[in-house]
BAFI-3210 file (N, C-alpha, C; in Angstrom, 3 decimals, decimal comma, padded with zeros to 6 digits):
// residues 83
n [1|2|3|4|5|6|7|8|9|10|11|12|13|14|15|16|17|18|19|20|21|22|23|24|25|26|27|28|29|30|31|32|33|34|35|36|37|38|39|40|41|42|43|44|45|46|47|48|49|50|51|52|53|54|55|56|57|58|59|60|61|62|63|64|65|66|67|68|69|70|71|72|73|74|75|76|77|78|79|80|81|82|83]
n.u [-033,366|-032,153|-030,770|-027,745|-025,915|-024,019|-025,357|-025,577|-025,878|-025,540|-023,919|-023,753|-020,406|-018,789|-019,480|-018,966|-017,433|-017,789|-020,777|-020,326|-020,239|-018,966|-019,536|-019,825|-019,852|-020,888|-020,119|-020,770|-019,076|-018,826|-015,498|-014,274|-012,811|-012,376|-014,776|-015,738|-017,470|-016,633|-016,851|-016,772|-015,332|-016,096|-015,356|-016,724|-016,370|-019,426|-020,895|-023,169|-025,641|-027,545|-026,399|-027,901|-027,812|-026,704|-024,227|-024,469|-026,888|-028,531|-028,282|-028,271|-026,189|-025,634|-023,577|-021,313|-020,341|-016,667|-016,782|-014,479|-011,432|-011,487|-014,480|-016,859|-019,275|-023,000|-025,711|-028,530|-030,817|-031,748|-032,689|-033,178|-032,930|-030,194|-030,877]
n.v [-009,159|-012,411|-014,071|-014,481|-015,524|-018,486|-020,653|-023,520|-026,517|-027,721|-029,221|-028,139|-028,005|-026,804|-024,041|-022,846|-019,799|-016,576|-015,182|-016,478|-019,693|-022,833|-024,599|-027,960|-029,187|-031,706|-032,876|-034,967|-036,758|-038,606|-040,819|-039,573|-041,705|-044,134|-044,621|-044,981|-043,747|-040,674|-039,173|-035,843|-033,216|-030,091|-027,502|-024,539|-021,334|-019,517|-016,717|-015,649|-014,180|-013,735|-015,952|-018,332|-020,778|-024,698|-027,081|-029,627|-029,117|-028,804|-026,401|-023,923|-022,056|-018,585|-017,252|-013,904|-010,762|-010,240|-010,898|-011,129|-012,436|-014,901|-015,647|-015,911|-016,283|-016,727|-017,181|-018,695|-019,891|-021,729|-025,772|-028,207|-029,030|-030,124|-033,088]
n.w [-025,658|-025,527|-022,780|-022,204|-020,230|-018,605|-016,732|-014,125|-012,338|-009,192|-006,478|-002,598|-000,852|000,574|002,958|004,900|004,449|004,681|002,854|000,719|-001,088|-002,053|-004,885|-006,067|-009,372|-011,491|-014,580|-017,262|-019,813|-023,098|-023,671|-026,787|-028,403|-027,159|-025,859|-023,477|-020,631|-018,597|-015,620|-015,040|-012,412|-011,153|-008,951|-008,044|-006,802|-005,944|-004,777|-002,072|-001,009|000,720|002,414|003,030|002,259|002,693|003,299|001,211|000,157|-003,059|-005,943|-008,105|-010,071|-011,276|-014,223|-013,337|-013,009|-011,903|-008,946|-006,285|-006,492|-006,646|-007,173|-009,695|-010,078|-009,312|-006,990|-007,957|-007,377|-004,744|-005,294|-004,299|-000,992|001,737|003,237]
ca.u [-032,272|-032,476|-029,828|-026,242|-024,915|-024,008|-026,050|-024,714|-026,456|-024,448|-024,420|-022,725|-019,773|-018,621|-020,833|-017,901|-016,640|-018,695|-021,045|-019,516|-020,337|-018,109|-020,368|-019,527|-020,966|-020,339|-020,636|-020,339|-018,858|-018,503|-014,440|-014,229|-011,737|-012,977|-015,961|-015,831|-018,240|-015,886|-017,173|-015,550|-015,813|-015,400|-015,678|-017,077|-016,971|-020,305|-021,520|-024,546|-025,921|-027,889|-025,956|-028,882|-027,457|-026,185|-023,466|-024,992|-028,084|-028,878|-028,031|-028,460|-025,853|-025,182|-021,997|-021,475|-019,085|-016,016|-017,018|-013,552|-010,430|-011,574|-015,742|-017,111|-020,623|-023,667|-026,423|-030,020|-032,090|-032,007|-033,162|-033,279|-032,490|-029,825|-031,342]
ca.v [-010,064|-013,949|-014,621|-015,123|-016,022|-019,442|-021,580|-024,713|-027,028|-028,631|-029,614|-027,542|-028,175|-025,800|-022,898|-022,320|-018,059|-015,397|-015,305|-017,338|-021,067|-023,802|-025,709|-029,177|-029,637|-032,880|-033,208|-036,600|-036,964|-040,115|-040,328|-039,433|-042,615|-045,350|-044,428|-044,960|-042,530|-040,143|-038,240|-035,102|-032,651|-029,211|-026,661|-023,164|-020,158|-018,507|-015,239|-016,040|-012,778|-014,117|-016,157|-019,570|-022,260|-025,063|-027,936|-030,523|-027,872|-028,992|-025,003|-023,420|-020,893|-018,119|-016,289|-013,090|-009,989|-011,141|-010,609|-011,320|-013,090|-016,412|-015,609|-015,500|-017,177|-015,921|-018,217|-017,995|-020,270|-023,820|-026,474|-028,693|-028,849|-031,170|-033,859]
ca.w [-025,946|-024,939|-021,548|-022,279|-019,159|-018,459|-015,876|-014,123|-011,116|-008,311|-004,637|-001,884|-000,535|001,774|003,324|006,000|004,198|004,710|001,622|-000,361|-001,175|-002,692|-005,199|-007,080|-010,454|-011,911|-015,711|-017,862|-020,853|-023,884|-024,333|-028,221|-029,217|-026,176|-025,606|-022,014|-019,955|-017,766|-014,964|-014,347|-011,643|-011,018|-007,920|-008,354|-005,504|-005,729|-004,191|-001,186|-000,344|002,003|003,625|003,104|001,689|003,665|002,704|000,648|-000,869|-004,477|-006,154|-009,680|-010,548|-013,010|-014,371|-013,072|-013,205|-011,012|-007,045|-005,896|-006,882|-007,439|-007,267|-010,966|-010,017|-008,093|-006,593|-008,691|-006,421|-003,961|-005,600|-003,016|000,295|002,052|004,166]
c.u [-032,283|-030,868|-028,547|-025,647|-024,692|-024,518|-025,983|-025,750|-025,448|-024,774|-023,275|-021,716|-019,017|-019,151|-019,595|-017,503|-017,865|-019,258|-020,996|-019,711|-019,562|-019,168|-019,566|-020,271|-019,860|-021,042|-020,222|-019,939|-018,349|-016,762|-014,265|-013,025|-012,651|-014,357|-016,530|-016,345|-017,412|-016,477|-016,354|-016,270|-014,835|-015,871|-015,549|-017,041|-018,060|-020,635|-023,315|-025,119|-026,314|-027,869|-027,327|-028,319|-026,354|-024,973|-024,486|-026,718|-027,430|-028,976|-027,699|-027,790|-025,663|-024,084|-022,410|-020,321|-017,990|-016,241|-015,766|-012,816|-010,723|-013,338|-015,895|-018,879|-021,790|-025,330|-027,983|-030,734|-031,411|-032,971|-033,771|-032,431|-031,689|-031,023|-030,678]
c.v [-011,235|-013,668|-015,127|-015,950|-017,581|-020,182|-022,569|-025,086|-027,735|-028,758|-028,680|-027,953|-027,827|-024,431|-021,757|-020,201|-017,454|-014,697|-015,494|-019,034|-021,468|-025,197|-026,675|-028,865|-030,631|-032,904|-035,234|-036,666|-038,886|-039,833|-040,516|-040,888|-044,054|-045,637|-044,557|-043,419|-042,270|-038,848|-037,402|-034,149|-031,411|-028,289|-025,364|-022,386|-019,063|-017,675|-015,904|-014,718|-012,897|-014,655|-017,664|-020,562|-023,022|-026,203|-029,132|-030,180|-028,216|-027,311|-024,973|-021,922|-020,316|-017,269|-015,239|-011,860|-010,713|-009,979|-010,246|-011,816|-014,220|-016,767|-014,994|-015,892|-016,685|-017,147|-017,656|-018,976|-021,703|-023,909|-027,390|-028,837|-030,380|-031,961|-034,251]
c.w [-024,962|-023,560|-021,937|-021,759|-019,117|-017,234|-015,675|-012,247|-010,882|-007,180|-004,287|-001,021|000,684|001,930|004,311|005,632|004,293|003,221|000,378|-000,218|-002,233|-003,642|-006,477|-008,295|-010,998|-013,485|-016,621|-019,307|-021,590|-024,332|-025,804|-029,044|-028,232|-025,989|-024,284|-021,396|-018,695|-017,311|-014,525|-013,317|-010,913|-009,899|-008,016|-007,035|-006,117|-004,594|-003,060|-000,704|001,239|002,914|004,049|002,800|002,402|002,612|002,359|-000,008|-002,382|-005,185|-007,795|-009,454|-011,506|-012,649|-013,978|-013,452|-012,264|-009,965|-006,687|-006,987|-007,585|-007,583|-008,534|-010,671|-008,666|-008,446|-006,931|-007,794|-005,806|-004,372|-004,663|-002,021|000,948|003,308|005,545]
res [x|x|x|x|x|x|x|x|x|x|x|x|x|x|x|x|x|x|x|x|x|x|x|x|x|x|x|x|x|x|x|x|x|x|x|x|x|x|x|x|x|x|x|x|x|x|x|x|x|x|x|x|x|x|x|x|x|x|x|x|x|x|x|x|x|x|x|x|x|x|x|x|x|x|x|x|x|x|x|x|x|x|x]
***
């Protein structure tokens, strides 16, 4: 059976909790009447096991069972690395 889950890239935000990262993802949408292109932007708490990923790390996550309270999302690889 093909992968359900849902999979979303973003930059990191905050690294600061104990295996837990704060990642941005920014999507873009056309508004359906204006047509004006509106960036929106939303902040996920993923799961770090390991405790790698720094603030401003390019990161690919997927859905998960829920971790915690407000952790639904667990970290499938760095993309790239902040500078």
């Amino acid at each position: 059976m093909r992968e359900q889950r849902k999979r979303l890239e973003g930059i990191v935000t905050s690294d600061k909790m104990e295996k837990t990262i704060v990642v941005e993802v920014s999507t873009t949408k056309r508004h359906q009447r204006y047509g004006k292109v509106i960036r929106k932007i939303k902040k996920f708490k993923a799961h770090d096991e390991s405790n790698e990923c720094r603030t401003g790390d390019r990161v690919q996550i997927i859905e998960s069972r829920p971790i915690s309270r407000t952790k639904r999302w667990s970290v499938v690889s760095i993309l790239e690395r902040a500078k």
